[in-house]
N, C-alpha and C positions, 0 to 999 in steps of 0.2 A: 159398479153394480152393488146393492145394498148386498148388507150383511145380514144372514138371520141371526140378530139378535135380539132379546128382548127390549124392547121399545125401556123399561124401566131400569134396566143395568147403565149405570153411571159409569162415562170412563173417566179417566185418568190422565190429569194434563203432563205433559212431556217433562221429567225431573229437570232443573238448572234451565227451562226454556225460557227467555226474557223477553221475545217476540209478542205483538198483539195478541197476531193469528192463532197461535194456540189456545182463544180462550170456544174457537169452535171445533176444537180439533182435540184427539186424546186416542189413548190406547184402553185395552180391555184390561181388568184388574188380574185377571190370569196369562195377560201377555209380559215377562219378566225383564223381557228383553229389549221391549217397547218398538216390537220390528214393525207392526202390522199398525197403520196410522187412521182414523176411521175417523168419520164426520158426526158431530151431533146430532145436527140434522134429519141428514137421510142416513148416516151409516154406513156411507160408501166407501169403501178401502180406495186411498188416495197414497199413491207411491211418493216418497219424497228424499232421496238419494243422498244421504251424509248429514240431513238433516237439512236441509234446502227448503227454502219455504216457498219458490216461486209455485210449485203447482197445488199449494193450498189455498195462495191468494188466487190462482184461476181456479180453480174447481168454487171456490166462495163467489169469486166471479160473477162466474157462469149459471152457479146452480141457487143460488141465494143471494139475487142483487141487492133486498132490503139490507141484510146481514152485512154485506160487502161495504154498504154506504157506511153504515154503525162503526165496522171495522177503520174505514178510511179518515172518519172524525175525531176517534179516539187516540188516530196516528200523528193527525195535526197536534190535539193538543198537548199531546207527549212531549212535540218536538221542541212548542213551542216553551214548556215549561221547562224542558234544560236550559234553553238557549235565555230565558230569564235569568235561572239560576247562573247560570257562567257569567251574566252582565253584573249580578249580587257581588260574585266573586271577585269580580276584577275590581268591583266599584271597593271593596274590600280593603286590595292589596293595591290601591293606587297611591302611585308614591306622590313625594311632595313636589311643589310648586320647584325647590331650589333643587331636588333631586332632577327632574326633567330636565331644568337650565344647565346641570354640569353634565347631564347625560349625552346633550344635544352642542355643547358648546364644545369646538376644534381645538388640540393641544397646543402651545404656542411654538414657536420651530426653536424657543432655546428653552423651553420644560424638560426637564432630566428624565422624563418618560417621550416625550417625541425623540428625543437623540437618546435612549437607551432598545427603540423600539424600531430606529434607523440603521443604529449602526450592525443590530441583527441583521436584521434584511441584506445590510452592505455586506456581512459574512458569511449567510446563505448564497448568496450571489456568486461571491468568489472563490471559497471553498468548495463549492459542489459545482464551478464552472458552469452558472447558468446565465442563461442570456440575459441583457440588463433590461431586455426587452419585456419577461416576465411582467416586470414591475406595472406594465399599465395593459394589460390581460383583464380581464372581467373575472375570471376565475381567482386569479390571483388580491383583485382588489377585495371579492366576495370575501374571501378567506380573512385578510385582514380586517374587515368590517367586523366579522363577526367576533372574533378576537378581542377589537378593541373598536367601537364605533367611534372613538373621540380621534383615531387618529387616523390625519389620511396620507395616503403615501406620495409622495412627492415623483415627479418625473424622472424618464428613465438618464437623461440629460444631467438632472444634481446627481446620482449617483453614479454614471461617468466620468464628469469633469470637478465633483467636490467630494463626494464620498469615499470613493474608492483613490484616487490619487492621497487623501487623507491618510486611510486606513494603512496603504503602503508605505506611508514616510513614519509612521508609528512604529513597525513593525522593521522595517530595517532600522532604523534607528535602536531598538532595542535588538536585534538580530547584532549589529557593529559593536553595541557594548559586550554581548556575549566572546564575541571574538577580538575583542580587544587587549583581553587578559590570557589569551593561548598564548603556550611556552612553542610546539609544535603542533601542526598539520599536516593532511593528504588532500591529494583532491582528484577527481576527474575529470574528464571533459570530453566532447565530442562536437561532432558537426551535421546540422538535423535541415530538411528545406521544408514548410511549410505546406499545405495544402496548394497556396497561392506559388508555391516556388520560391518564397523570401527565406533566404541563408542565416541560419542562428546559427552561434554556440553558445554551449552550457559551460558551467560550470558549476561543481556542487563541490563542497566542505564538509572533512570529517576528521573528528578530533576527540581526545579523551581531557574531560573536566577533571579539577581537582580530587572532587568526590569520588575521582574512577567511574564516572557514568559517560556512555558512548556516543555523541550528537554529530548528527549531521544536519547539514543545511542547503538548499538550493541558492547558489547567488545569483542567477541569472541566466537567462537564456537570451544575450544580447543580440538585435540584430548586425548582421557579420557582412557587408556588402562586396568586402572586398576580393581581393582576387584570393584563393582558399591556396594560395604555396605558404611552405614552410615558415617563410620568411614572416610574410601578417600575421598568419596566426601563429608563432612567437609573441609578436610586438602586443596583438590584441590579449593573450593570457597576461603577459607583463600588464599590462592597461587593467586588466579587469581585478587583479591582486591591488594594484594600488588604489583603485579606486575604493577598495574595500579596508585601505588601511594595512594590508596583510603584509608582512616583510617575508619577500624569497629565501631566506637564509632561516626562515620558521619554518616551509614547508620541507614534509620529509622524502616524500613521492607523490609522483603523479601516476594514475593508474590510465590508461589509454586504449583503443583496439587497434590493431596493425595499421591503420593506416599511413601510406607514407609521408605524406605531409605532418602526422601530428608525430612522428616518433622522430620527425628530424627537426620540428618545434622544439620539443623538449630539448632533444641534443643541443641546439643553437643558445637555449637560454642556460642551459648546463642543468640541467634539473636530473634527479635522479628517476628515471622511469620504470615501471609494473604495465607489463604487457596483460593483458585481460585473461584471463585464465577461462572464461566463459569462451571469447571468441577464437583465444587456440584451440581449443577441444570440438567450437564448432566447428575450424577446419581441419582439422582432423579426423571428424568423424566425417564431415561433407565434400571433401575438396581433395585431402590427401592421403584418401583410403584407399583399399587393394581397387584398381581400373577395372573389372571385369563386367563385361557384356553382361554375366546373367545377373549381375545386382543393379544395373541398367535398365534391363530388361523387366526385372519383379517392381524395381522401384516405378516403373512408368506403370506396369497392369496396376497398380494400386491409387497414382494418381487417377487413371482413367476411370476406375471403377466408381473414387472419391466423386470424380464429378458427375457419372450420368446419376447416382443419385442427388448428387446436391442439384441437379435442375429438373428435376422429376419428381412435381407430388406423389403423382401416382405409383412411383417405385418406390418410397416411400412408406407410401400406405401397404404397399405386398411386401417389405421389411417388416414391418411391427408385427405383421401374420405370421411370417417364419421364423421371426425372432420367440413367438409365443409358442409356435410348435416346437421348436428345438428349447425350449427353455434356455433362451438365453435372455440376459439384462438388454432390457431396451436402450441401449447406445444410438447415440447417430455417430456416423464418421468422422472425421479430424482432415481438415485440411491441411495441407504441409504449407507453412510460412518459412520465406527461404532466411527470413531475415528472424525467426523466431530459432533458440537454440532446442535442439530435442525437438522441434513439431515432426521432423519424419520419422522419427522413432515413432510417435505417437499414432502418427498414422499405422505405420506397421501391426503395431500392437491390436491398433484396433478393429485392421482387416483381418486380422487371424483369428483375435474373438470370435466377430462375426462369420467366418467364413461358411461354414454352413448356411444360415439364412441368405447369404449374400448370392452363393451358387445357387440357390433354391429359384431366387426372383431373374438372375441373371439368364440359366436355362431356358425359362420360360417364356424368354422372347427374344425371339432368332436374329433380333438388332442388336443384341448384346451378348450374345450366344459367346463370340470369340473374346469376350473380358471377363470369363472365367476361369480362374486362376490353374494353370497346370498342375501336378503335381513337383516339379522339377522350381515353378517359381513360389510352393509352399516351401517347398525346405529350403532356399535360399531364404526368403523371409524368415524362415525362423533361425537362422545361422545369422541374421542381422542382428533381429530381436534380442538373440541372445549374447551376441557382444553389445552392443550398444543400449541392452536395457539399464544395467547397472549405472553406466555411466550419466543418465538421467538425471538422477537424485541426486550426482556430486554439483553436477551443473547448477542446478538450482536452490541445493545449500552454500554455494558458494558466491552466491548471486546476491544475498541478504547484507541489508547496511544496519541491521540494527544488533546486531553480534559480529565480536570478532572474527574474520576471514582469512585473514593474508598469511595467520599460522599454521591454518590446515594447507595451503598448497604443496610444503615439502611430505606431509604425512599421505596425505593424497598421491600424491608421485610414487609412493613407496608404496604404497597398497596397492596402485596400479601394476606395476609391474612386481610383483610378488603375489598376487591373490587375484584381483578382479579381472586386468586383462595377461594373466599369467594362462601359456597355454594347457589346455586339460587333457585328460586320455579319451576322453569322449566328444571332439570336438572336431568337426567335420574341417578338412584342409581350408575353405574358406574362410572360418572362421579364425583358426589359426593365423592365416595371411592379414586378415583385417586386424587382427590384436596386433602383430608383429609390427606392421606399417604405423599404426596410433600410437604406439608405445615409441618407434624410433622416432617421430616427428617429435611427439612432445618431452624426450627426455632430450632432443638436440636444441629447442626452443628455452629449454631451462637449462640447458649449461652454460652460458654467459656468463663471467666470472663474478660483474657485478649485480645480475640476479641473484645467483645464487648465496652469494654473502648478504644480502639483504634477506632473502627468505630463510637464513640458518640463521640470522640474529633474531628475527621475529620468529623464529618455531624455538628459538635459547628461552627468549624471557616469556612464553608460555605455559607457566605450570603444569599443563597436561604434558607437555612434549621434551621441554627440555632440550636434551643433546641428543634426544634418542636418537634423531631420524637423520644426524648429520656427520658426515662421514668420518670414519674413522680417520682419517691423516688428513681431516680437517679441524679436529675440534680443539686441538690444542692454538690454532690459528685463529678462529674463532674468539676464542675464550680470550685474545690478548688481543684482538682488536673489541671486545665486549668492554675489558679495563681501558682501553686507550679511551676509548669512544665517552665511557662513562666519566674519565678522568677532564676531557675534551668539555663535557657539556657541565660540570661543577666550576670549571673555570668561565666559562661564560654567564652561568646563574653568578660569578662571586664580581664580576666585573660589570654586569647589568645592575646589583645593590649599589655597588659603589657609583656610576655612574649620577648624576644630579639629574634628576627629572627636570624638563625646559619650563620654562614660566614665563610669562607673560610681564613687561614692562615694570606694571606697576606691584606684581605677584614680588618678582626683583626688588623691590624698592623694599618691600613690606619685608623680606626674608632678610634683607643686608642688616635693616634698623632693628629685627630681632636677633639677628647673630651678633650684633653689636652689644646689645643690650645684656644677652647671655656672655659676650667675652669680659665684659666689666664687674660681672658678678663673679666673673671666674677668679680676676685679679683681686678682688675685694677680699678672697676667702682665700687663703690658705689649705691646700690638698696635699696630707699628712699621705709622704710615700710609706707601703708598706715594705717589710725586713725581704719579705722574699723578691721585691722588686730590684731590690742591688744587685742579686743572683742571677735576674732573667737574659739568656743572651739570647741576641736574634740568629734565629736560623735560615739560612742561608735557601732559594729558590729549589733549587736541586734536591737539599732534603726533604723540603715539607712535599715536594710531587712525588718524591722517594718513597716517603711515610704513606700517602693518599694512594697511590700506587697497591700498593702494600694490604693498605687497609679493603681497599676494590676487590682484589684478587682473593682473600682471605673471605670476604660478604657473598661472592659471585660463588665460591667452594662450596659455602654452608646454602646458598641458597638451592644448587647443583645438591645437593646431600640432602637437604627436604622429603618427606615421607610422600610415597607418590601421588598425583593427584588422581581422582575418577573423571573418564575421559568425556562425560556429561557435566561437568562440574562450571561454571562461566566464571572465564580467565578474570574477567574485572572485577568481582566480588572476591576474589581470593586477592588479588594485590590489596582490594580495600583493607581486609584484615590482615595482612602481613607486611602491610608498605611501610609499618613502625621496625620489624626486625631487618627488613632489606630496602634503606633508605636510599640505597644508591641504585641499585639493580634495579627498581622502581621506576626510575627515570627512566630512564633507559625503554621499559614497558609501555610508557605513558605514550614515550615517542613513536614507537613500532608496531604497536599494538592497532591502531586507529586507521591505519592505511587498509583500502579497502581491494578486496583480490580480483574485483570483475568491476567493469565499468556502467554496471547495471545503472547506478546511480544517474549517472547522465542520462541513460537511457529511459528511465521513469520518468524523467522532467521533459522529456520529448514526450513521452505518452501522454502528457496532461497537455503541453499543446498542442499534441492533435486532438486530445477532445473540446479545446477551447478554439481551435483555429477550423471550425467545420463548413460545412457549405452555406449554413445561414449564418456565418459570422467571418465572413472571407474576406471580407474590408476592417477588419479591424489593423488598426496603424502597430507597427511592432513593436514601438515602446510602450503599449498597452498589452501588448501579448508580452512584453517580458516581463510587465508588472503583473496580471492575470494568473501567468507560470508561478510566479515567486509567492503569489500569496495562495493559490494552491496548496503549493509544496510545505510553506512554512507554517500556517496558521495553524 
């Protein structure tokens, strides 16, 4: 409908508008806002929503087809004048003739940019365990294309049977010279079956470098066909050490989990063994805690409850409602993993969170009416909660290979039964019961004579801990098997110097004609004795171990006499700077310090081959999956 406006009042084309159509289209000079959009024309108010130009080009249309045509000519040659310009531009910046020819011509497969741009690819692959199948994916090639056109990638085939078998023999090869120079080690090991059912073991390496810095290593996750008694896997740990170069008389412990075939492994080949401190506390907290029907009973209503939501969008969706009303943090539930340590604590915790919202959805439908929580299975859960929260955190600090561990289990023992599962005055009989039983299990599991001398030498030479946490009508026993031990391992550094490094044939030949060569010059010269050489008398075996002895005990006092450490403080970085004043007692640290207190270790190098050994990769051959694992772990 027109406007009355006067026919002679000019409007106002639209500010920033870059459109044709606005050269028939404008607003009134007292419109500020530029809401009201009016036709030249006729004057028609024509609505145009965000600034949308479709119903300007119909209303021009519709109402003024000559106008319309005008408009549609002026649009052609708009378009057609960029669409020259861009061809000016390109004609512009076109490269040259020899630019083209390297742009379009393929790298050659021994150019230091093809095989710097392969062997990526090779390490992507096997670091991030992904399928070598990627490699000829459309997506995957896309991506490299546009990266690098000159290069193309090679089938999935070279980098199974040439890449990746390469990239491994690089990397143990330099993994074996690392470990060719340890004085001592620890190690773990366990027994893992595949997706497929194929039988591994691991084995991983952990040791302290000169420097005082803490390394560990995956050697392997061999396949293990054999029959799994004590006797093989003996024989196969002995095989997998030498394979490695490693001598049995360097390793200082092997850390393991109760199983009976591997704790009588150990025994057979005589090794010193570390029971898993992760997997005693699991059974302790799972297996050989107070029996009682209602912590049976609370633990079952919480897996039940666990799962009708985990197969229930829809209860799902009425959680996050009642989560929102009760103001609580949108969690989802925790399933208990039997084989994961702390996962039923975690569940606990996280149905009492929720328990409000959780009753809220469960009431409301008469199929689950009866898996809401009594009152009687609330306070046993929180009588769980509350013994077994704490002990969460020790579990999985004590689980890490990349800090020392093995000196916190006697400090840990002692805060257990003095503080954390010490009983309270506010502590419901159950919970009492549950401390009392965890606490007898794992102080009868650590009194082994030769545990225990093993974890008081390793909590001795820890700066934070010292002697504190070991028994009094122990330490003086202690402290002289610390000098024996110490006197033991200087006589073996001083008999490995003296020892002749082996040589090779012609190595031999070359050393005899230079020791000959040096014995002639010897006789040639004349070596003026000195005055106090007629004085010097030899002393006799007895004293100088006398004297060393001496010297041990006297190093070991003043290190024991040290200003205390701060119990944040990391054990390695203080021996780095004090392994000049305590050069013996040092040793001693280097040795004990490195052994790891839970067998998590092994257990990460199974985790990488279940993500490598999955259902689209279930044929892969197992001396591929132990190479797969190892370059995971190590790269």
């Amino acid at each position: 409908m027109a406007e009355s406006v006067g026919e002679t009042e000019e409007l106002v084309k639209k500010s920033g508008a870059t459109s044709i159509i606005w050269n028939w289209f404008g607003f009134k000079p007292s419109d500020e806002q530029q809401q009201n959009i009016l036709c030249k024309m006729c004057r028609a108010k024509v609505p145009a929503k965000r600034g949308n130009t479709t119903n300007l080009f119909y209303h021009l249309k519709t109402k003024h087809a000559v106008e319309y045509q005008h408009c549609q000519a002026m649009q052609q040659t708009a378009k057609s004048s960029t669409k020259n310009a861009g061809q000016k531009k390109q004609e512009l910046v076109q490269t040259s003739i020899q630019q083209s020819f390297l742009k379009g011509t393929p790298y050659m497969r021994k150019s230091p940019r093809w095989i710097e741009i392969t062997r990526a690819i090779t390490v992507y692959l096997c670091k991030d365990m992904v399928p070598f199948q990627t490699v000829e994916r459309r997506g995957f090639k896309a991506m490299i294309n546009a990266i690098d056109p000159r290069y193309e990638v090679p089938s999935r085939k070279y980098f199974t049977e040439t890449e990746m078998p390469k990239l491994y023999s690089e990397l143990r090869e330099n993994v074996e010279k690392e470990l060719c120079v340890l004085k001592y080690f620890a190690t773990t090991t366990d027994l893992w079956s595949s997706r497929t059912m194929e039988p591994f073991l691991s084995l991983t390496i952990h040791y302290i470098t000169d420097d005082w810095k803490l390394g560990s290593r995956c050697l392997q996750t061999s396949y293990f066909p054999a029959e799994h008694t004590a006797e093989e896997i003996a024989q196969g740990l002995k095989e997998a050490l030498e394979s490695w170069g490693l001598k049995e008389e360097s390793q200082v412990c092997i850390t393991t989990d109760n199983g009976t075939n591997v704790v009588k492994a150990a025994f057979l080949n005589d090794w010193t063994r570390l029971q898993c401190f992760g997997h005693r506390l699991h059974l302790a907290i799972g297996r050989k805690s107070v029996k009682d029907p209602r912590i049976d009973r609370a633990v079952g209503v919480c897996k039940k409850i666990v799962s009708a939501f985990s197969y229930s969008w829809k209860r799902r969706k009425e959680l996050k409602k009642a989560q929102a009303e009760h103001h609580l943090p949108f969690h989802r539930l925790i399933t208990e993993t039997p084989t994961r340590w702390g996962s039923r604590q975690m569940m606990i915790q996280r149905v009492l969170e929720q328990e409000k919202a959780l009753s809220q959805v469960l009431k409301a439908d008469r199929k689950t009416k009866h898996l809401v929580p009594t009152w009687q299975d609330t306070d046993v859960l929180e009588s769980i909660s509350r013994t077994l929260g704490p002990l969460l955190e020790f579990t999985d600090a004590l689980s890490g290979e990349d800090y020392v561990s093995v000196s916190y289990i006697k400090p840990v023992l002692h805060l257990f039964n003095n503080t954390v599962l010490a009983a309270a005055d506010d502590d419901t009989e159950l919970t009492k019961d549950m401390k009392r039983v965890i606490l007898e299990y794992l102080n009868e599991k650590y009194s082994d004579p030769k545990t225990v001398d093993l974890l008081d030498i390793a909590s001795l030479v820890d700066p934070r801990f010292k002697d504190a946490y070991i028994a009094d009508d122990r330490q003086e026993f202690i402290k002289t098997r610390a000098v024996v031990e110490i006197l033991s391992l200087l006589e073996v550094q001083a008999a490995t110097v003296r020892e002749p490094l082996p040589h090779t044939s012609t190595e031999a030949a070359a050393d005899g004609a230079e020791a000959a060569e040096v014995a002639v010059e010897r006789q040639s010269k004349k070596v003026k004795r000195s005055l106090g050489s007629f004085f010097k008398k030899a002393s006799s075996d007895g004293t100088a171990a006398l004297a060393d002895s001496k010297a041990i005990e006297v190093e070991l006092k003043s290190y024991l006499q040290t200003m205390q450490v701060d119990g944040e403080t990391e054990p390695l970085d203080w021996w780095r700077l004090h392994q000049v004043n305590f050069p013996r007692v040092a040793r001693l640290a280097q040795k004990y310090l490195c052994i790891p207190a839970t067998s998590a270790p092994s257990e990460r190098a199974f985790s990488f081959g279940g993500n490598i050994v999955t259902c689209h990769r279930s044929l892969l051959k197992p001396e591929t999956v132990d190479k797969l694992v190892f370059l995971a772990n190590n790269l």
